[in-house]
PDB file of N, CA, C and O in Angstrom, chain B, residues numbered from 101:
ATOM      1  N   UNK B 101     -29.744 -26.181   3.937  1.00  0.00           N
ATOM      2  CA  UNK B 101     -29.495 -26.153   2.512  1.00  0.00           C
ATOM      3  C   UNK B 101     -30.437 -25.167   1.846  1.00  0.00           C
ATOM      4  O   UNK B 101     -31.664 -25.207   1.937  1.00  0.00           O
ATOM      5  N   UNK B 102     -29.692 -24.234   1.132  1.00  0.00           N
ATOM      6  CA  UNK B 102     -30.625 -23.474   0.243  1.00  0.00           C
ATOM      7  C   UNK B 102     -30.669 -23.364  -0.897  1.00  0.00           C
ATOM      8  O   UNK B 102     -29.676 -23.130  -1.586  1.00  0.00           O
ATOM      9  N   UNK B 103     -32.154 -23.551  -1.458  1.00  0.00           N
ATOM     10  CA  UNK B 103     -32.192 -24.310  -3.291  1.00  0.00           C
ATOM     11  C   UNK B 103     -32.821 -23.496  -4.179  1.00  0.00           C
ATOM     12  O   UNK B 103     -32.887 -23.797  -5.371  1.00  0.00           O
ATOM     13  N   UNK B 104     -33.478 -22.105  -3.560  1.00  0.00           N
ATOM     14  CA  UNK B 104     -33.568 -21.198  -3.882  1.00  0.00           C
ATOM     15  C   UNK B 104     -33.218 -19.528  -4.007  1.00  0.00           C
ATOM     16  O   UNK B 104     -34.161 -18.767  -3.789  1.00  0.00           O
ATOM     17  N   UNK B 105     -32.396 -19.162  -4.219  1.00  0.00           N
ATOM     18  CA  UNK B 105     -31.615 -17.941  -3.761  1.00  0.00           C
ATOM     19  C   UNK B 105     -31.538 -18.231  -2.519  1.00  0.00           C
ATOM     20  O   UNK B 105     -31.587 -19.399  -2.132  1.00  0.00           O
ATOM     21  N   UNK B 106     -31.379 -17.008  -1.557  1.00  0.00           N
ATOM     22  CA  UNK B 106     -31.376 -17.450  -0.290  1.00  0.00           C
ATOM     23  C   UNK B 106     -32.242 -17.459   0.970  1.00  0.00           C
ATOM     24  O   UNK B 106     -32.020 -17.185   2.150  1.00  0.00           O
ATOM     25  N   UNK B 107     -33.293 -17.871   0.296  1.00  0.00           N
ATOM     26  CA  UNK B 107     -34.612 -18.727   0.713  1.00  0.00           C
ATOM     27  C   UNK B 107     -34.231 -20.259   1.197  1.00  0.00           C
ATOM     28  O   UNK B 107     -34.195 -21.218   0.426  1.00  0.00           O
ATOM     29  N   UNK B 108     -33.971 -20.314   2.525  1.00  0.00           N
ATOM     30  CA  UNK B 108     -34.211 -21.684   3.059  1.00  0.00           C
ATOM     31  C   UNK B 108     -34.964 -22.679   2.509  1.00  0.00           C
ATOM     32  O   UNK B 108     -36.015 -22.374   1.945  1.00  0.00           O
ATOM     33  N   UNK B 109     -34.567 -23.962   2.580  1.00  0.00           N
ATOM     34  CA  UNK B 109     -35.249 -25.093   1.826  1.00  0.00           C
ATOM     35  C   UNK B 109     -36.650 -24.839   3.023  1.00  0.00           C
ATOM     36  O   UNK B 109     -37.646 -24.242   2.616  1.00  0.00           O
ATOM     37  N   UNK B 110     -36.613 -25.163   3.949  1.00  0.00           N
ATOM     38  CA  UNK B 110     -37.377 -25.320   4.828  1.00  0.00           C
ATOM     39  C   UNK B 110     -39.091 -24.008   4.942  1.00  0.00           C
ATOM     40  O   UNK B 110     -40.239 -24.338   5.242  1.00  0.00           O
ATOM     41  N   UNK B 111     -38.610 -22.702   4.600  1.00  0.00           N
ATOM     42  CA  UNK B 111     -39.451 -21.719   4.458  1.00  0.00           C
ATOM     43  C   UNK B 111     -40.077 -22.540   2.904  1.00  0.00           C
ATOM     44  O   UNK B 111     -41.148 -23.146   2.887  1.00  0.00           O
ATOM     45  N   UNK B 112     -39.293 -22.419   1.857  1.00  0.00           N
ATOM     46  CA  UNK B 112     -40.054 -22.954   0.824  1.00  0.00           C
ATOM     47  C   UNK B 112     -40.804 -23.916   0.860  1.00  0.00           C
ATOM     48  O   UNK B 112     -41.819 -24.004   0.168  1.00  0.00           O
ATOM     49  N   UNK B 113     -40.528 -24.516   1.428  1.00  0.00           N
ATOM     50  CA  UNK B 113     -41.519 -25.903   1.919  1.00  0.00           C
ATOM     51  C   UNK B 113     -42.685 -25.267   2.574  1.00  0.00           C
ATOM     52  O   UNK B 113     -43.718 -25.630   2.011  1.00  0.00           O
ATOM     53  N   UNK B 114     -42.893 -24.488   3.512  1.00  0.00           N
ATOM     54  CA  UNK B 114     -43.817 -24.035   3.814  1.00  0.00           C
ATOM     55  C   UNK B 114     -44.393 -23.003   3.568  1.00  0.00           C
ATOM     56  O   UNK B 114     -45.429 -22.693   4.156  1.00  0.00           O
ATOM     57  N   UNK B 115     -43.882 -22.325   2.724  1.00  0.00           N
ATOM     58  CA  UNK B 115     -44.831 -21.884   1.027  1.00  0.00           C
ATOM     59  C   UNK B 115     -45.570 -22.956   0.523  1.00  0.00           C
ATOM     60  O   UNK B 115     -46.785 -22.796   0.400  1.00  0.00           O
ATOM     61  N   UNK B 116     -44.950 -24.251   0.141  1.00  0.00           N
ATOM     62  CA  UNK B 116     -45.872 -25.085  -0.974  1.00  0.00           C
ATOM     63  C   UNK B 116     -46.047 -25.869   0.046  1.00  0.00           C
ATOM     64  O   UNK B 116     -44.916 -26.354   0.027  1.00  0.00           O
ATOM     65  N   UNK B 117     -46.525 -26.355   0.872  1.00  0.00           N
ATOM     66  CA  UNK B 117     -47.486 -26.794   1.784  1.00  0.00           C
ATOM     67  C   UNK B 117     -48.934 -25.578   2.456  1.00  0.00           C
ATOM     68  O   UNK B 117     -49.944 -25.887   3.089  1.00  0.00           O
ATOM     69  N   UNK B 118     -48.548 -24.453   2.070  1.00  0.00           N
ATOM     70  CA  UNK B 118     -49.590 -23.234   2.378  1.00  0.00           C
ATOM     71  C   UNK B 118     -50.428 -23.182   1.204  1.00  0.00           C
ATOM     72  O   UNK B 118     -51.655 -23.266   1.141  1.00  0.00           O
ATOM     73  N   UNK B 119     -49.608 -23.036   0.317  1.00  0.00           N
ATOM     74  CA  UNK B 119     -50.339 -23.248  -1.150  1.00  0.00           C
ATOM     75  C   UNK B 119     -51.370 -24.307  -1.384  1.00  0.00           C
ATOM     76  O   UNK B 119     -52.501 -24.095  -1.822  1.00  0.00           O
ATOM     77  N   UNK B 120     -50.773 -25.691  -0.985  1.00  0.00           N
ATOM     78  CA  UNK B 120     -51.609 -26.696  -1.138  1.00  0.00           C
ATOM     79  C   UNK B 120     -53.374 -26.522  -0.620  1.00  0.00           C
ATOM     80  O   UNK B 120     -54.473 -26.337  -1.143  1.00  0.00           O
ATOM     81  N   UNK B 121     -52.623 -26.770   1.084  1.00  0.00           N
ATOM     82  CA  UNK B 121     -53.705 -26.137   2.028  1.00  0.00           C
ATOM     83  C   UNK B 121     -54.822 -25.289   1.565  1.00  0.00           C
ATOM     84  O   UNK B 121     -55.985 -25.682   1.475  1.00  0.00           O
ATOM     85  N   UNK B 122     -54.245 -23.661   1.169  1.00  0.00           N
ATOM     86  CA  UNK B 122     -55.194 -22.877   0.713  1.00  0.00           C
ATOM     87  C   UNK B 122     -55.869 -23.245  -0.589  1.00  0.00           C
ATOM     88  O   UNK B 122     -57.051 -22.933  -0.735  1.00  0.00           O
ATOM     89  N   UNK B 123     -55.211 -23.889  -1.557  1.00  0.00           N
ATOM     90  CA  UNK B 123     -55.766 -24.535  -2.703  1.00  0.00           C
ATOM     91  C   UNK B 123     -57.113 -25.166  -2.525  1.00  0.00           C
ATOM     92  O   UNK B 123     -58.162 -24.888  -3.107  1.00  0.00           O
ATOM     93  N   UNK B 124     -56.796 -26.398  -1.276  1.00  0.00           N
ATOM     94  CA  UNK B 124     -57.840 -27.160  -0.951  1.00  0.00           C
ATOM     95  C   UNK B 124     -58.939 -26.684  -0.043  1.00  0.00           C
ATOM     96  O   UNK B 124     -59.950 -27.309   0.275  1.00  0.00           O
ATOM     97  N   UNK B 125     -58.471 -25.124   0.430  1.00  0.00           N
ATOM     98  CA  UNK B 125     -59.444 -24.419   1.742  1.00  0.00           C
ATOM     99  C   UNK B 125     -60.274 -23.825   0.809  1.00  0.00           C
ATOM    100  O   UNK B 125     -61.490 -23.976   0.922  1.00  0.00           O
ATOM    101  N   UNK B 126     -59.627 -22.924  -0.440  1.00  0.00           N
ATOM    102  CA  UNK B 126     -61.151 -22.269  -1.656  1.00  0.00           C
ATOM    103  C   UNK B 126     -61.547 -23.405  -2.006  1.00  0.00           C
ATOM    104  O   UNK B 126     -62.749 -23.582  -1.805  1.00  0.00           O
ATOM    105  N   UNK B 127     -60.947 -24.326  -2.495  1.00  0.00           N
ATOM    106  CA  UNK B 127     -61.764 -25.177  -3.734  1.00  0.00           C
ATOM    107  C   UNK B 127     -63.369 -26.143  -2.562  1.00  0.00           C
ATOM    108  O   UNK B 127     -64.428 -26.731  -2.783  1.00  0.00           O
ATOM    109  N   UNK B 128     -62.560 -25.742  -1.429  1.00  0.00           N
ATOM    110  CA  UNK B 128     -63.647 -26.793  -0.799  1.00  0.00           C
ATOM    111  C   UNK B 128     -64.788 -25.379  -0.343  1.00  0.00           C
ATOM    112  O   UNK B 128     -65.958 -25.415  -0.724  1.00  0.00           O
ATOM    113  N   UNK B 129     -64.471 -24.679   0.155  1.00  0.00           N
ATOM    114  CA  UNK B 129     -65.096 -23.484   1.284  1.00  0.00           C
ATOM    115  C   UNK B 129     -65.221 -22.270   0.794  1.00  0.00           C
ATOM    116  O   UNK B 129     -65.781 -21.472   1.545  1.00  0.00           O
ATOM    117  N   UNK B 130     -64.733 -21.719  -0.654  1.00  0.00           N
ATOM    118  CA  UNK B 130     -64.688 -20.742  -1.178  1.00  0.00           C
ATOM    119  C   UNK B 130     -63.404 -19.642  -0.478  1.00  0.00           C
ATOM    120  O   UNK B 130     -62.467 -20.061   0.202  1.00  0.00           O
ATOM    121  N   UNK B 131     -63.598 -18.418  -0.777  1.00  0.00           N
ATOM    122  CA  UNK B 131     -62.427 -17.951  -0.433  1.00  0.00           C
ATOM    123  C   UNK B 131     -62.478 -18.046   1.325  1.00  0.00           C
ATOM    124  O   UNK B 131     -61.537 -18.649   1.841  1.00  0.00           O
ATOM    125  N   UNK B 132     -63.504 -17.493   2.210  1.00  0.00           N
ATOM    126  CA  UNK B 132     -63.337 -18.003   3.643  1.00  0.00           C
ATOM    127  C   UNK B 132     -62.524 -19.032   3.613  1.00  0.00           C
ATOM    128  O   UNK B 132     -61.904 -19.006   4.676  1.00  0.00           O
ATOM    129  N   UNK B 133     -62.108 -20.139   2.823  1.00  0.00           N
ATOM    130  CA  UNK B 133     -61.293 -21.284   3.285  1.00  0.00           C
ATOM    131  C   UNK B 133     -59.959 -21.404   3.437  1.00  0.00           C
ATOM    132  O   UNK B 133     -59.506 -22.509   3.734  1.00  0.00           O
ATOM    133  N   UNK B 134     -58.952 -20.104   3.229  1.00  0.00           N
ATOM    134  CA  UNK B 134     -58.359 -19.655   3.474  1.00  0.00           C
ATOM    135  C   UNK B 134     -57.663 -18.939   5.092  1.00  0.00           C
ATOM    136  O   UNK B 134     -56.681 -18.324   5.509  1.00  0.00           O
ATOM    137  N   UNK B 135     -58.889 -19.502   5.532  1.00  0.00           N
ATOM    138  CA  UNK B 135     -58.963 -19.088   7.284  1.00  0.00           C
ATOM    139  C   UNK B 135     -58.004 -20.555   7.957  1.00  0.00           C
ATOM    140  O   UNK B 135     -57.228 -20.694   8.902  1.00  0.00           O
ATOM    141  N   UNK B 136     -58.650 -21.620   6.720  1.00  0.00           N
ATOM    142  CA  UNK B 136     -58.213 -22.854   7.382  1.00  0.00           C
ATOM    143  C   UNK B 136     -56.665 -22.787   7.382  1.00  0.00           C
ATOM    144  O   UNK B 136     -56.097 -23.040   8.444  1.00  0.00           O
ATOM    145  N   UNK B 137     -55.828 -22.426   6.137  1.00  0.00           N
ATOM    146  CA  UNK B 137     -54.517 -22.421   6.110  1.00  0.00           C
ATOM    147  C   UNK B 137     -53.833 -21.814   7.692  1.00  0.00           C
ATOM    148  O   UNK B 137     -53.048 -22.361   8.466  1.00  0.00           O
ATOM    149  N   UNK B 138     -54.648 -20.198   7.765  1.00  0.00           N
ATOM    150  CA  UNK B 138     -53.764 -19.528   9.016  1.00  0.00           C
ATOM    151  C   UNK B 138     -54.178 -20.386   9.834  1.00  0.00           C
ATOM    152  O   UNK B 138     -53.324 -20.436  10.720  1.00  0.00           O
ATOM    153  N   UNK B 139     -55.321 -21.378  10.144  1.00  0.00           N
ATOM    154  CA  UNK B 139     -55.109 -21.716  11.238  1.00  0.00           C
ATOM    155  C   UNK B 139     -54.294 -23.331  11.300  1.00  0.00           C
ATOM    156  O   UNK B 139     -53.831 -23.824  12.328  1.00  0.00           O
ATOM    157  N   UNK B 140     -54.281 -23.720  10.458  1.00  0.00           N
ATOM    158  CA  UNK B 140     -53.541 -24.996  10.131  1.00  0.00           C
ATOM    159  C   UNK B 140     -51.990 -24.498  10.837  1.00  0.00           C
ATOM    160  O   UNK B 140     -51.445 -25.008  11.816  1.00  0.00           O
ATOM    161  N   UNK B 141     -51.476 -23.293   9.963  1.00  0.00           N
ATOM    162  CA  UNK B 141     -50.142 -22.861  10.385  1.00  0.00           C
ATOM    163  C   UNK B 141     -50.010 -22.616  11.884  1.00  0.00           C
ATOM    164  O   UNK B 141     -49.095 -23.228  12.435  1.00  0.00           O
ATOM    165  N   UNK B 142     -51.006 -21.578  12.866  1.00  0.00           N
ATOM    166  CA  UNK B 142     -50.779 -21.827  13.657  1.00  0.00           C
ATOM    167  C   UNK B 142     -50.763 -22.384  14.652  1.00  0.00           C
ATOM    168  O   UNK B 142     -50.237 -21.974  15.687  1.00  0.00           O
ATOM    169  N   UNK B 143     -51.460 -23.625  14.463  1.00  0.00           N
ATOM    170  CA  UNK B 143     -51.382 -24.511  15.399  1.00  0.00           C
ATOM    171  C   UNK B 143     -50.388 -25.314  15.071  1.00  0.00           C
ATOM    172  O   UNK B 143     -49.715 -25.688  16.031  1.00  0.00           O
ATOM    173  N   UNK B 144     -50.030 -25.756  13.884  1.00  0.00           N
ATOM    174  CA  UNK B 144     -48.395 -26.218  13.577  1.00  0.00           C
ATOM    175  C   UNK B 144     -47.105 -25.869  14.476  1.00  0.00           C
ATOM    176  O   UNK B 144     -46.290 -26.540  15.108  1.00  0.00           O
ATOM    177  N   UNK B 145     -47.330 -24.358  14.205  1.00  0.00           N
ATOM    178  CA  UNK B 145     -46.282 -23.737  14.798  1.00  0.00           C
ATOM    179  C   UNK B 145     -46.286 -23.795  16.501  1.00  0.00           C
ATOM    180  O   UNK B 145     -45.282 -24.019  17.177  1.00  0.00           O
ATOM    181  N   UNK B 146     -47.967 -23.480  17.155  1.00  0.00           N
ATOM    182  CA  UNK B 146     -47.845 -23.181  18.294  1.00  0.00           C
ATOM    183  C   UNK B 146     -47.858 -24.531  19.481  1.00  0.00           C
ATOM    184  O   UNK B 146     -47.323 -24.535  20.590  1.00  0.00           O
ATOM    185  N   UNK B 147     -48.783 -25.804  18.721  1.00  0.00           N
ATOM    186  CA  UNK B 147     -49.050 -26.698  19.652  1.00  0.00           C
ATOM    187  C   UNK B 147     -47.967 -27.644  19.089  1.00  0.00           C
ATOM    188  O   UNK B 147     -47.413 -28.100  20.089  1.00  0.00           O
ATOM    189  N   UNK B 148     -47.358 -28.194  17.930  1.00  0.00           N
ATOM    190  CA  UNK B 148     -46.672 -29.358  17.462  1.00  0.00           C
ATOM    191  C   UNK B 148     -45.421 -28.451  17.884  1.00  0.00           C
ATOM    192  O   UNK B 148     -44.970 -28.945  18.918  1.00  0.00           O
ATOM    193  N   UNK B 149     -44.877 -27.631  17.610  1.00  0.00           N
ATOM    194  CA  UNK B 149     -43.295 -27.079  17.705  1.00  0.00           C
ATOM    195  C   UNK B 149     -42.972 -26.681  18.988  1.00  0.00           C
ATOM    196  O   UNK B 149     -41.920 -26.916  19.583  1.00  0.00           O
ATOM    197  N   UNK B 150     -44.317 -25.822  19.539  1.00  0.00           N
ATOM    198  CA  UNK B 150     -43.918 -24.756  20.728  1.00  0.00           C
ATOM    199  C   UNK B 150     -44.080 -26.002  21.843  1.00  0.00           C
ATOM    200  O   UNK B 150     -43.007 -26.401  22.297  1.00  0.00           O
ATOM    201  N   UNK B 151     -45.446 -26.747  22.401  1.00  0.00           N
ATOM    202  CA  UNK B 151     -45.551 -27.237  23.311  1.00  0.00           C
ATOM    203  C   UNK B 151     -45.516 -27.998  23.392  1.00  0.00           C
ATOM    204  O   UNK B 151     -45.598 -28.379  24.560  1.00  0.00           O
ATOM    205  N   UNK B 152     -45.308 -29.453  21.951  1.00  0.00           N
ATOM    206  CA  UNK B 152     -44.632 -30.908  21.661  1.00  0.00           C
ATOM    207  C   UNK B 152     -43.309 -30.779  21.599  1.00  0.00           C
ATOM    208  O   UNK B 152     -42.750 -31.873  21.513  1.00  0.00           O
ATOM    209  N   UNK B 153     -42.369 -29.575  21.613  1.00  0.00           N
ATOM    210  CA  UNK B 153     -41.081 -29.979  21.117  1.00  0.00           C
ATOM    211  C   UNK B 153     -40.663 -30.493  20.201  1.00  0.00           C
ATOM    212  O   UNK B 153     -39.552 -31.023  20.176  1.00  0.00           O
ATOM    213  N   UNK B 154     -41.596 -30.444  19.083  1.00  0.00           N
ATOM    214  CA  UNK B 154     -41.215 -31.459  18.050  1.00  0.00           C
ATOM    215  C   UNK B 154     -40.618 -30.745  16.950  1.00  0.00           C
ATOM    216  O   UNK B 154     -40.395 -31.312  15.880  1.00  0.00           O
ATOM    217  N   UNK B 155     -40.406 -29.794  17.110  1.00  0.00           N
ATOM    218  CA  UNK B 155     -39.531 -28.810  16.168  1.00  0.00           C
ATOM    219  C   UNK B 155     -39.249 -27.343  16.823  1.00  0.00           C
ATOM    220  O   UNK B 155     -39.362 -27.138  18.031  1.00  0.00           O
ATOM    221  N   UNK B 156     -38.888 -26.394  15.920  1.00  0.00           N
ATOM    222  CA  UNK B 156     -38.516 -25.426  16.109  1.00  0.00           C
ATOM    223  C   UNK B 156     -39.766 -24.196  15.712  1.00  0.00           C
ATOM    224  O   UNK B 156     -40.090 -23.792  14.595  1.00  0.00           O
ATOM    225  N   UNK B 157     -40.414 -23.712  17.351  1.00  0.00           N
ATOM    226  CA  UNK B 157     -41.237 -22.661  16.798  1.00  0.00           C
ATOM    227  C   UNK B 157     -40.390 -21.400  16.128  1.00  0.00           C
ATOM    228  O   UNK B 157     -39.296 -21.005  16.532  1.00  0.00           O
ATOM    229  N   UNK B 158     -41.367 -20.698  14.683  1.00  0.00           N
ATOM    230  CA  UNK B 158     -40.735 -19.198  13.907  1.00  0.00           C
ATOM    231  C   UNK B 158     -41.653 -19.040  13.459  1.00  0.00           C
ATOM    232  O   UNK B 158     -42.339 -19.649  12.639  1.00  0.00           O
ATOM    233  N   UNK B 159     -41.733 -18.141  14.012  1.00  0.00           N
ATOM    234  CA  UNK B 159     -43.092 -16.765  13.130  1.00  0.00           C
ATOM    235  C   UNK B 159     -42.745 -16.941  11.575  1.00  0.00           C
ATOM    236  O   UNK B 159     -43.621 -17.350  10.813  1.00  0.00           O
ATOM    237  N   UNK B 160     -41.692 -16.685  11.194  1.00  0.00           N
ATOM    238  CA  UNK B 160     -41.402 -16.730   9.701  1.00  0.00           C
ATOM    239  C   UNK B 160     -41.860 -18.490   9.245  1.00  0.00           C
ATOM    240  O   UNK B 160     -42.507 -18.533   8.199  1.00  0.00           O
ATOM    241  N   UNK B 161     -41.710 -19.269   9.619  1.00  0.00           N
ATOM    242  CA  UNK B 161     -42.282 -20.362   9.630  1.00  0.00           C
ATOM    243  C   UNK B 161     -44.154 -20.313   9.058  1.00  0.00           C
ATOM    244  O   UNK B 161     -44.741 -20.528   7.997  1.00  0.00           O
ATOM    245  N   UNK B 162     -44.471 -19.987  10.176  1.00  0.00           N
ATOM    246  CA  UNK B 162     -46.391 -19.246  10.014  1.00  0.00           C
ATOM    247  C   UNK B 162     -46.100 -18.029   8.925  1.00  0.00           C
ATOM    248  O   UNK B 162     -47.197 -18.053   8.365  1.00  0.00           O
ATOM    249  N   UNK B 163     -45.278 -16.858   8.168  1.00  0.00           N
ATOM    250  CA  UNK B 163     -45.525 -16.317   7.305  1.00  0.00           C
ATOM    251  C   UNK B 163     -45.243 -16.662   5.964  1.00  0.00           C
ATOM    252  O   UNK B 163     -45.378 -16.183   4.839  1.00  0.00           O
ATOM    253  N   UNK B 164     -44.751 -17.794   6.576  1.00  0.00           N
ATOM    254  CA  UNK B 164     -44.216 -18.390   4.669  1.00  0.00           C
ATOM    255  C   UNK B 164     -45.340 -19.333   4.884  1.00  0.00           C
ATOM    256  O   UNK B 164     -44.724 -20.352   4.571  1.00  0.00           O
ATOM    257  N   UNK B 165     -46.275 -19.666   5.120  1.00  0.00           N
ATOM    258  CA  UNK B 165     -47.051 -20.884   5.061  1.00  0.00           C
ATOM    259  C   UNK B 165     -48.338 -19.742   4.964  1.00  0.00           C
ATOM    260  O   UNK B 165     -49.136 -19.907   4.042  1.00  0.00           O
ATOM    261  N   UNK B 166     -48.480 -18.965   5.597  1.00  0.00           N
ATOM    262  CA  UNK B 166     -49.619 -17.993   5.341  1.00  0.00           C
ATOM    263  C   UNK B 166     -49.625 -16.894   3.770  1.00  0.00           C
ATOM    264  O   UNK B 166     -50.623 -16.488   3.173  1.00  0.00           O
ATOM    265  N   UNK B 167     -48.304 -16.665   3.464  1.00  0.00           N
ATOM    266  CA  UNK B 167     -48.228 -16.197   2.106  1.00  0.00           C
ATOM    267  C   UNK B 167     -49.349 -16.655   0.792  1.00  0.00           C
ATOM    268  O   UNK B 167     -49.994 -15.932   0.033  1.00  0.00           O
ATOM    269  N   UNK B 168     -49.291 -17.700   0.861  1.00  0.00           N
ATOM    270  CA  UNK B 168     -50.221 -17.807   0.169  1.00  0.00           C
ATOM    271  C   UNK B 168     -52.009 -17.588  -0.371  1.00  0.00           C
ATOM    272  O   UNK B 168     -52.783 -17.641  -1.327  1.00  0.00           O
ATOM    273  N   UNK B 169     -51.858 -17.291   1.217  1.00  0.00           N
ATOM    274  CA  UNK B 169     -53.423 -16.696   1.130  1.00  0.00           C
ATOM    275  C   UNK B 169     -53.403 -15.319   0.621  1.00  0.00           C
ATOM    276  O   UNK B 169     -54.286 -14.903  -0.128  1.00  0.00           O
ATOM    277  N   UNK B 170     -52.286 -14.516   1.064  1.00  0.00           N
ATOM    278  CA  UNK B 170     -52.409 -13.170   0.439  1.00  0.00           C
ATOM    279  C   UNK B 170     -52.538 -13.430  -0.747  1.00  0.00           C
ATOM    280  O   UNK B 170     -53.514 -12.922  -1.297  1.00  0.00           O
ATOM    281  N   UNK B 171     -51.475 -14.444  -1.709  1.00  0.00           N
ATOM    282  CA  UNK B 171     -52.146 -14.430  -3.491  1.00  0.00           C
ATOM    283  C   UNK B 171     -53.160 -14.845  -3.530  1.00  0.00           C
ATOM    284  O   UNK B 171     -53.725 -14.372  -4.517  1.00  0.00           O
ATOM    285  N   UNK B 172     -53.961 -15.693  -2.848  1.00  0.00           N
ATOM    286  CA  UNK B 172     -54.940 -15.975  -3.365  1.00  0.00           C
ATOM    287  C   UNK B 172     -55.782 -14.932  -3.230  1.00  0.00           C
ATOM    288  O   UNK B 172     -56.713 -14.883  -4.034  1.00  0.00           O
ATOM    289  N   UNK B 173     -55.640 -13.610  -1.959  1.00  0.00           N
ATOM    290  CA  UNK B 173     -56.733 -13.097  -2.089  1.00  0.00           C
ATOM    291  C   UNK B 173     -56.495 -12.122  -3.297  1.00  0.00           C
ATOM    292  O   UNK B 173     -57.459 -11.687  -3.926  1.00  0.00           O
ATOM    293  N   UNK B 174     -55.289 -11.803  -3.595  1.00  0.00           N
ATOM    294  CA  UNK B 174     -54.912 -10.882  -4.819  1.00  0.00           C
ATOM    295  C   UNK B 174     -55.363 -11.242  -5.805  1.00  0.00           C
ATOM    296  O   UNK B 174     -55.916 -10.316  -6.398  1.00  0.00           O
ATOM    297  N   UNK B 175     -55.426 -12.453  -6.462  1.00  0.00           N
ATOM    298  CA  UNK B 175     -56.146 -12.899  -7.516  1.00  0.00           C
ATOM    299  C   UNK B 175     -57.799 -13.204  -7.352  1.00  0.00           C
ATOM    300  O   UNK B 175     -58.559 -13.300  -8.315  1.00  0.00           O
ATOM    301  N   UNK B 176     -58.116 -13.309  -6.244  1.00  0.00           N
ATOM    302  CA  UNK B 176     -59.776 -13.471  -5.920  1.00  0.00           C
ATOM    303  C   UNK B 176     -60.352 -11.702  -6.127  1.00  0.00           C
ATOM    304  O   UNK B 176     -61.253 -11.167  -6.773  1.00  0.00           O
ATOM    305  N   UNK B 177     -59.768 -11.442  -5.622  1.00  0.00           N
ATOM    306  CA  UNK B 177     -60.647  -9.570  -5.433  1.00  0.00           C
ATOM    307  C   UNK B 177     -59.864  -8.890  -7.090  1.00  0.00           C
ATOM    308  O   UNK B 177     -60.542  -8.133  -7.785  1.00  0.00           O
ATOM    309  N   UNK B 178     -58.636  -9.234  -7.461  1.00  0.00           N
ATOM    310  CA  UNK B 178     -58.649  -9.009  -9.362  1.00  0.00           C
ATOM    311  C   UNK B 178     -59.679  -9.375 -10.440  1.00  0.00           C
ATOM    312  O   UNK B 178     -60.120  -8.806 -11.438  1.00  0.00           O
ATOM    313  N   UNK B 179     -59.874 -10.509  -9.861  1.00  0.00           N
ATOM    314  CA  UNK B 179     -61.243 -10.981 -10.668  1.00  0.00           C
ATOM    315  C   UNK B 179     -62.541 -10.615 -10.578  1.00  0.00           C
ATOM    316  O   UNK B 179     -63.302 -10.311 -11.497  1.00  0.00           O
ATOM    317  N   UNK B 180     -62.824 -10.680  -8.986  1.00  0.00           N
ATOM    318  CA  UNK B 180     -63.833 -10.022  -8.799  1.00  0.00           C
ATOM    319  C   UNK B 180     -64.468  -8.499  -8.821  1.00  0.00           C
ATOM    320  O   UNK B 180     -65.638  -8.165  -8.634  1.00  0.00           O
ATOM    321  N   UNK B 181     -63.140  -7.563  -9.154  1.00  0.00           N
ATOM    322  CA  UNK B 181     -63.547  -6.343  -8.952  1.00  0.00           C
ATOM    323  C   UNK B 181     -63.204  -6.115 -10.926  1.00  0.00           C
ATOM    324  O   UNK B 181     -63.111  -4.906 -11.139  1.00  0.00           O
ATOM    325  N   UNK B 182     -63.121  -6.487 -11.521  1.00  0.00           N
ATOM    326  CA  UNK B 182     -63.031  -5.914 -13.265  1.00  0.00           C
ATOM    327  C   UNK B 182     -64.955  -5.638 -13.840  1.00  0.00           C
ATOM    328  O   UNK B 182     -65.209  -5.249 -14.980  1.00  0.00           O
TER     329      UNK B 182
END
């Protein structure tokens, strides 16, 4: 089902589960905490999907869940460089 143009429900979801993540990786760790998201994603992707079977491993999976760190760093280095 797709509820956003034609952006999979499922990628969007892991946009705003990346978001969250990275939300809670600066607010706790500063911007380094953002390391935690990529690695949250790929072990999602590589040990729960790839070698539990418990879903379907996709790289696009890990880049919609990692997206979010790129805004955050876009808005961290905007601020910091004015």
């Amino acid at each position: 089902m797709k509820i956003f143009g034609n952006i999979p429900q499922d990628k969007l979801l892991h946009f705003f589960y990346g978001t969250i993540i990275s939300f809670i990786g600066v607010l706790i760790f500063g911007i380094k905490g953002l390391w935690i998201t990529v690695l949250i994603a790929a072990v999602k992707e590589l040990i729960y999907d790839k070698l539990m079977n418990k879903g379907n491993c996709d790289i696009l999976d890990f880049i919609f869940t990692c997206i979010p760190c790129v805004l955050f760093l876009i808005i961290y280095y905007d601020i910091h460089t004015r």
